[in-house]
C-alpha positions, -999 to +999 in steps of 0.1 A: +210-169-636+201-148-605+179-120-600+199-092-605+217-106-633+178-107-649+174-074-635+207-058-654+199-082-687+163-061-689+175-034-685+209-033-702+222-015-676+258-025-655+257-035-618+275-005-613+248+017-634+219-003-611+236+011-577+239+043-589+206+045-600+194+035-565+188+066-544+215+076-516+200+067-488+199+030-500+230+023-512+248+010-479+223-018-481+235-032-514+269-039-496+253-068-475+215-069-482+221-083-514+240-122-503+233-155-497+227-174-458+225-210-461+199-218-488+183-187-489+192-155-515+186-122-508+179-091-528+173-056-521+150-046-551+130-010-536+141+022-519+119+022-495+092+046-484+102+082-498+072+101-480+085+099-444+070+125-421+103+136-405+135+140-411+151+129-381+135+097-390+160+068-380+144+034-400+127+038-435+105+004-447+120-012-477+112-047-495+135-076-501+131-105-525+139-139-510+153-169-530+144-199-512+149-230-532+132-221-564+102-198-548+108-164-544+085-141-519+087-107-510+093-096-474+098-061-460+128-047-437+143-021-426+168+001-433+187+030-414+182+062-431+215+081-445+220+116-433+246+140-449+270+128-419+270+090-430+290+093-462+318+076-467+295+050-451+312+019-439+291-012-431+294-028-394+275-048-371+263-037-337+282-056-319+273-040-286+311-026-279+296+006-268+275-009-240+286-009-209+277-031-179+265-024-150+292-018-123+292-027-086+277+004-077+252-002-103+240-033-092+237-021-056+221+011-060+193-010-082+189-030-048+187-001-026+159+011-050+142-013-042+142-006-006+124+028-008+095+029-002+087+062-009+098+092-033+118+113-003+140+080+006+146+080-033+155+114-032+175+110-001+197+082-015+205+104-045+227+120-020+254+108-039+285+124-057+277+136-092+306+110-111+283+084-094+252+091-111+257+077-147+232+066-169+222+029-154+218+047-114+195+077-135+175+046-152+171+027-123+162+058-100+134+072-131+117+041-133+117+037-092+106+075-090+075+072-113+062+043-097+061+056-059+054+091-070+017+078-077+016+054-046+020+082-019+017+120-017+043+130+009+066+144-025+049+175-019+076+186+013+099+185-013+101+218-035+085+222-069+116+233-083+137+210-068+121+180-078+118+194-111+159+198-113+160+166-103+137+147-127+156+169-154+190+156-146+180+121-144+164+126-181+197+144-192+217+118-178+200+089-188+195+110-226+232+111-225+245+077-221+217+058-238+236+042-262+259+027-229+228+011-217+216-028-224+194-036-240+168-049-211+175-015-192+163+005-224+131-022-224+123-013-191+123+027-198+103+020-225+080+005-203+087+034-178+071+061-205+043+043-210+028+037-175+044+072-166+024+106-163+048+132-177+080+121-189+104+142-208+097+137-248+134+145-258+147+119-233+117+094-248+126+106-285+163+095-275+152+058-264+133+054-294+160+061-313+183+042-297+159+019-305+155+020-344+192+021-344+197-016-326+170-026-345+185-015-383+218-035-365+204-066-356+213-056-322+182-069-302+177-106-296+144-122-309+133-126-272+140-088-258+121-080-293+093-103-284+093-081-248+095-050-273+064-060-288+043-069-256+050-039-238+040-020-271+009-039-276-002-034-240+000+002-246-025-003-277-047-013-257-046-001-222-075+015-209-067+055-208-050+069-175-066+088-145-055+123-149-025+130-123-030+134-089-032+174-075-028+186-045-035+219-029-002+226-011+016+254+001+045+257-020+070+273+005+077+244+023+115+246+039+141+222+020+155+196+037+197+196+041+197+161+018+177+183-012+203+212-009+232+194-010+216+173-046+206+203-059+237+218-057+253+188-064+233+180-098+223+215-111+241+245-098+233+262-131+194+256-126+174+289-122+137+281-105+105+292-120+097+329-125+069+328-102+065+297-077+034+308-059+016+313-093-001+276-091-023+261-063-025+229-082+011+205-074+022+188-101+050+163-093+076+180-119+074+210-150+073+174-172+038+161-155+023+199-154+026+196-193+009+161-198-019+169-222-038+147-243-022+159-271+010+147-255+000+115-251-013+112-283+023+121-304+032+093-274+009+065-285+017+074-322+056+071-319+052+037-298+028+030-330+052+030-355+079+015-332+059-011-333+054-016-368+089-012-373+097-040-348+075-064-366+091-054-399+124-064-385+112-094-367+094-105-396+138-104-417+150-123-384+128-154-386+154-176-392+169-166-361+139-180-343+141-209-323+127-234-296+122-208-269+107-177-293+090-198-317+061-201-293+060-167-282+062-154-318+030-166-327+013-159-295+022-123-302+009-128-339-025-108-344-047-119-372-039-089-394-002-106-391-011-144-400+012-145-430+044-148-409+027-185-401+046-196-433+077-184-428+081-197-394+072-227-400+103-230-419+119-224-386+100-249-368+117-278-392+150-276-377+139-269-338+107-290-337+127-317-311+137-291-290+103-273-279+089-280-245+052-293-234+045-256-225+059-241-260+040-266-278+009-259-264+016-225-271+015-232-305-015-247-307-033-221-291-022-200-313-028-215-347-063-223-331-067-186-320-055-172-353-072-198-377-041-208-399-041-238-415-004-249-418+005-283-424+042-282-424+039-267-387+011-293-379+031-318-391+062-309-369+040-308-339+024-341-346+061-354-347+072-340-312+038-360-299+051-392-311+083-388-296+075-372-267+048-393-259+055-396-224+052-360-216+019-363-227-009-349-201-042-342-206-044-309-214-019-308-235-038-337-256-069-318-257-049-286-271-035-311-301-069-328-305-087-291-303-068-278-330-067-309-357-100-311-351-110-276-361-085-276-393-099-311-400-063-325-405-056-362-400-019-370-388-010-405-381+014-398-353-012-380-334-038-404-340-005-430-330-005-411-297-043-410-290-044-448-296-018-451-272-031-433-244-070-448-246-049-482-243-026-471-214-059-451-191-087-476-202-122-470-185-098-443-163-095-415-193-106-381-188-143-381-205-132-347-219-105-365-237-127-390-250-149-369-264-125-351-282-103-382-296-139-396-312-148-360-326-113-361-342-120-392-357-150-385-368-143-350-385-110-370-400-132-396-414-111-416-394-124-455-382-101-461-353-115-493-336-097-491-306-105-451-300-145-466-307-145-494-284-124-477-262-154-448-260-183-476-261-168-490-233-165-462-207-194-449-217-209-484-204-190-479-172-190-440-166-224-433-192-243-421-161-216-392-156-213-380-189-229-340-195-250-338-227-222-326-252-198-354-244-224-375-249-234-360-280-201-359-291-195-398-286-229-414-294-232-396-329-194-408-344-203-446-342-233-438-369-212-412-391-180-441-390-205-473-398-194-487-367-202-509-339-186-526-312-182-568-312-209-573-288-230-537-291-259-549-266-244-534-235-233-500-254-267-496-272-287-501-238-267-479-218-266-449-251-303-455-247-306-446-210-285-417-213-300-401-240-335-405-226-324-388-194-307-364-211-339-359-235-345-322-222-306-312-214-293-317-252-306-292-279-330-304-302-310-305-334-283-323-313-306-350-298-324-354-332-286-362-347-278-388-325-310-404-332-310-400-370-274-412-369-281-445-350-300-453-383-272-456-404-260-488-382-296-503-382-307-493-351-340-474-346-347-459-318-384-463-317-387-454-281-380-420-290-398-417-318-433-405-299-415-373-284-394-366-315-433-368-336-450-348-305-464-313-313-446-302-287-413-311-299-426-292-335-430-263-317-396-261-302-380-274-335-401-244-351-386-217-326-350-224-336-330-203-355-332-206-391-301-230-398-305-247-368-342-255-379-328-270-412-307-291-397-329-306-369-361-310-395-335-329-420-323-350-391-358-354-382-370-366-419-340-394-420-354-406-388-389-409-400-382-421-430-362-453-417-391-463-393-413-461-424-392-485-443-388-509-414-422-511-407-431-522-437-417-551-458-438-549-488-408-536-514-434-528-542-452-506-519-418-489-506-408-482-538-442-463-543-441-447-514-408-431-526-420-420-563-452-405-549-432-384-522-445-344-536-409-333-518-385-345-539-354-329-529-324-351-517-316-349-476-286-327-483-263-359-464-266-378-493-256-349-520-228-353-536-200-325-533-190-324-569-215-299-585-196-302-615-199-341-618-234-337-611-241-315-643-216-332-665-234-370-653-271-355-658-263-341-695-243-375-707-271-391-692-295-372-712-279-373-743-278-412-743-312-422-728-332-392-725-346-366-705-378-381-704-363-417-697-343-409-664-350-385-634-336-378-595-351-404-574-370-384-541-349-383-508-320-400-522-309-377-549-295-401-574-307-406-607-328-434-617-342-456-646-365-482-652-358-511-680-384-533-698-377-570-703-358-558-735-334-537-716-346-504-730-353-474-706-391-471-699-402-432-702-409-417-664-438-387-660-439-370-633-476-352-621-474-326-597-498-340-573-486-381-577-452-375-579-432-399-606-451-426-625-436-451-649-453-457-683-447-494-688-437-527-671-408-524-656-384-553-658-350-539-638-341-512-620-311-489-625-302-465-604-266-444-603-244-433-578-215-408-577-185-417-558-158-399-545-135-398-516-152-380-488-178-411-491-153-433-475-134-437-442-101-424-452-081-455-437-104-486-441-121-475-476-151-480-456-184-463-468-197-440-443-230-441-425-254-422-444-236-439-475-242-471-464-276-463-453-286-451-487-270-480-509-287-508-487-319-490-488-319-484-523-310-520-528-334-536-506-359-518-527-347-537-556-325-512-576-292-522-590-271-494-580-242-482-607-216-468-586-193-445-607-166-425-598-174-385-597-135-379-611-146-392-645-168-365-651-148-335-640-140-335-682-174-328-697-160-344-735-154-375-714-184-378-695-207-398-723-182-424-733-176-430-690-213-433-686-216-454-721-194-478-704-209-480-672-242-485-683-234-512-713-237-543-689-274-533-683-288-516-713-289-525-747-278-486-761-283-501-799-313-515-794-325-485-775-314-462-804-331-482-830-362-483-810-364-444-807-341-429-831-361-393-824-349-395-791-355-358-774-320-347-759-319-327-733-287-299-723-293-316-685-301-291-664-340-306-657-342-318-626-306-310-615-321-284-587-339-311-576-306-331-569-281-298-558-301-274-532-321-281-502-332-252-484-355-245-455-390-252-475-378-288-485-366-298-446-401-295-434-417-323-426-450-335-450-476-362-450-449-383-473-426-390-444-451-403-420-455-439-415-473-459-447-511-465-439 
């Protein structure tokens, strides 16, 4: 059933009753607004807006509901307002039979325009008979006219008057036959108002009419509208004019033979000014002696609501657009107009193949500049890659790689592509290209071995060239992926040099991320680790900005507590070390994302061992639990000066672990880095870890029975019950702060994360 039959079944009304309901001035729409192109239905369902500030106003701003396949969506038009000389009205399309083209004469009067260099040879090539002067020849000859008359100053031997009876027939003319004129002709006179000082408003209200009407017609091309909309959004924000140029002349300057002869020609009904020696300023013509702000103002608000209306009817049209426009679309897309993304990316499906290297990048730019996440349109583009891949350049690559990276979206022909070319260049690839194929890697979660060992080994050839981002940028992603190259000796020693001569050229939270991130793949830097504990280095981590200073003092505590750990081998003492930590918050790159799995974990947990039997284990923010030899959890106190102590022998270990996706490379299953890191440290201090997936507790009725489970190859939960049938339950939100926030107090650095004595 469609809409409208809904619509009449509602309401009980006929189809007939529903367009009679519908006010007058929207009933010719009903005729061909209401219909079906291609896969797509259409529906008019509003009369528009009602409060218009004029009468004369051409296009009103209506909505229309679009069927496409079984989502609907409401987009506005336009529609052409009915005045009491429409009715009958008679639907048509403007086809352009009206317009005429430019003649012989046309063409070659344009070309003599172009000649004159100045307004008199203008005036003197006017000297034309009147037939001749039709509305192309007054087009061409206003728009050459306004732009000498502010390059010279010798218009001034030319009478006031007479230059005035010129300018006016020119208006009148080209007034006249605006509806003859193409479509780029009435573009460029558009652009002729707006640049010009004093132009006549009833021959600028006729354009802009002419305007509307083409535009409720379909009559304009998406490109010429694309032209439509930058010349209008050039005026929005152009800086204001000079005030026109005036010159103290004497007014009674003798005409010239050539200005008779047009005058009499053009206006032999035109009476001069009442007084022409009145005025010791010049103005060029009676239309730039009335430029006032106020002038310009009703100016820059009718060019205002052209240009919504423009939008508006772009915005109906996207269907139309296609491999050239589609580019130049979005480019003209502010952020206030992001929503159209959608909709043309519906276009983009069927002209994807077709777009160029230059509209491409276009796009990019554009989605990058306007912050749209669209993966239909990302999707297309990451399909013309692949099969363009030979008009692959650089820059190009660095737009793609640019703008997946910032939207964090992983598309296997692109990364098909960068594969490719890393193979193809080798050692020879643009470092900037580099850097940005291993940052898209790494922000995808991606482990691409031959985009790795690709960067490990120009960096081995070429390290010496690199400027501190790229180099930040490549060392970092081989500790955040868990990987390192086959033989990693030569990469390591030559990441080593680098950074060290680079010490003082990265930032501090950048240099202290590299060095924390080399941890998660074994490898401590130790040479580094006197001017990263210096008290001059404090000092400049202490004048950072706030979240900069989180960042670099977390980075800062991973590093110090993996030297801690590897220099010491004593696991019992480790394992102290950790309980008696006084900051017990977790290093916010272990958290867990799932806030809600979190809670729902800590409570089952709770309700089957106890609150006082489990608790978050320092730094790595999981929880933890201690058996005896009977498999029964040993209670755990915690002293606000010792930090945790157990209250028994303890026989095993237990500690759990959420899991979820963003742990894991997406491609390999891999765990990341600081995953990896925790789980082997956690196990070489001889816990057992419980790894559990964080989806099972997203339903809180679930959550005991998935933990139950879980837990039943390592506790005994009858023997546990019978042993403390009092058990205190707990609604598990102790300790949970402990395990979800880490702030600015818990990143700085205590006497816990300094070697063990």
């Amino acid at each position: 059933m469609s809409a409208l039959q809904l619509l009449q079944k509602s309401s009980g009304l006929t189809l007939q009753s529903l367009k009679n309901a519908v006010p007058q001035c929207v009933c010719s729409a009903w005729s061909h607004q209401s219909q079906k192109i291609g896969k797509e239905r259409f529906l008019h369902m509003s009369s528009g807006n009602s409060k218009s500030r004029s009468k004369s106003k051409v296009l009103s701003q209506s909505s229309i509901l679009v069927q496409d396949g079984i989502g609907f969506e409401e987009l506005p038009i336009l529609m052409r307002r009915a005045t009491k000389d429409s009715f009958p009205f008679i639907p048509y399309s403007y086809a352009g039979a009206s317009i005429r083209e430019e003649s012989e004469f046309d063409v070659s009067f344009r070309q003599a325009l172009q000649g004159c260099g100045s307004v008199n040879s203008v005036f003197k090539l006017l000297e034309i008979p009147h037939n001749q002067v039709e509305g192309y020849s007054a087009a061409f000859a206003l728009q050459r006219l306004h732009e000498l008359k502010s390059l010279n100053t010798e218009w001034h031997e030319i009478h006031s008057f007479i230059r005035s009876a010129v300018m006016r027939e020119l208006y009148d003319r080209v007034q006249s036959d605006v509806k003859l004129l193409a479509s780029n002709t009435l573009l460029s006179l558009v652009e002729c108002y707006l640049a010009a000082e004093g132009f006549s408003m009833s021959c600028l209200d006729a354009i802009n009419e002419e305007i509307q009407l083409r535009l409720a017609d379909n009559a304009f091309t998406i490109t010429e509208l694309m032209n439509l909309i930058e010349l209008l959004e050039e005026n929005k924000s152009a800086v204001p004019k000079p005030k026109p140029l005036q010159l103290n002349v004497d007014n009674t300057t003798k005409n010239s033979d050539f200005v008779s002869q047009t005058l009499s020609a053009l206006t032999p009904d035109f009476e001069p000014y009442p007084d022409l020696h009145a005025p010791k300023t010049q103005h060029f013509d009676k239309f730039s002696a009335n430029e006032n702000v106020e002038i310009r103002e009703e100016i820059k608000s009718k060019c205002q609501e052209l240009y919504e209306n423009v939008w508006i009817h772009l915005v109906s049209r996207y269907s139309e657009v296609d491999e050239s426009t589609l580019p130049l679309v979005l480019q003209a897309l502010s952020p206030s107009r992001r929503s159209l993304v959608p909709l043309l990316e519906k276009a983009a499906a069927n002209i994807w193949t077709e777009l160029t290297p230059g509209g491409v990048q276009a796009c990019l730019n554009s989605l990058s500049r306007l912050r749209v996440y669209n993966s239909g349109l990302m999707v297309h583009l990451g399909r013309w890659a692949y099969v363009h891949v030979h008009q692959m350049d650089p820059n190009l690559l660095l737009s793609f790689l640019d703008t997946f990276t910032k939207f964090c979206f992983l598309d296997a022909n692109l990364m098909k592509v960068v594969e490719k070319c890393l193979q193809l260049k080798g050692t020879k690839v643009q470092t900037d290209v580099l850097a940005s194929s291993v940052e898209y890697c790494m922000s995808c979660r991606y482990l691409s071995p031959i985009v790795l060992d690709a960067a490990a080994a120009h960096l081995v050839e070429k390290g010496d060239s690199y400027q501190p981002v790229q180099l930040y940028a490549i060392v970092r992603a081989f500790g955040y992926l868990n990987y390192l190259p086959l033989k990693p000796s030569a990469f390591l020693k030559k990441a080593e040099s680098c950074l060290w001569n680079h010490f003082d050229n990265l930032p501090e939270r950048q240099i202290l991320e590299v060095l924390g991130s080399l941890t998660f793949v074994n490898v401590l830097p130790k040479n580094f680790y006197s001017r990263v504990t210096s008290s001059y280095f404090y000092t400049k981590v202490g004048a950072l900005t706030n979240a900069d200073r989180v960042t670099a003092l977390m980075w800062l505590r991973v590093l110090k507590h993996a030297v801690a750990l590897d220099l010491s081998k004593d696991i019992s003492r480790n394992f102290q070390w950790i309980l008696e930590q006084r900051n017990t918050r977790s290093v916010f790159l272990y958290l867990d994302s799932h806030r809600v799995a979190i809670l729902a974990m800590r409570a089952a947990l709770d309700e089957l061992v106890g609150s006082s039997h489990n608790h978050v284990l320092p730094f790595y923010g999981c929880c933890a639990m201690y058996l005896d030899k009977n498999g029964i959890p040993i209670e755990v106190k915690k002293d606000k000066t010792k930090g945790y102590k157990i209250l028994g022998d303890v026989d095993k270990k237990l500690v759990l672990m959420l899991r979820s996706a963003d742990h894991f490379t997406v491609n390999t299953r891999q765990l990341l880095g600081a995953q990896a890191q925790r789980k082997k440290n956690l196990a070489q201090m001889g816990f057992t870890v419980v790894e559990v997936r964080a989806s099972h507790f997203f339903f809180s009725d679930q959550a005991a029975e998935v933990l139950r489970e879980h837990l039943a190859p390592h506790i005994d939960l009858s023997a546990m019950a019978a042993a403390r049938p009092d058990t205190e339950l707990s609604s598990g939100n102790k300790g949970v702060r402990d395990w979800l926030n880490y702030g600015a107090d818990e990143a700085i650095i205590s006497d816990d994360d300094e070697s063990m004595d």
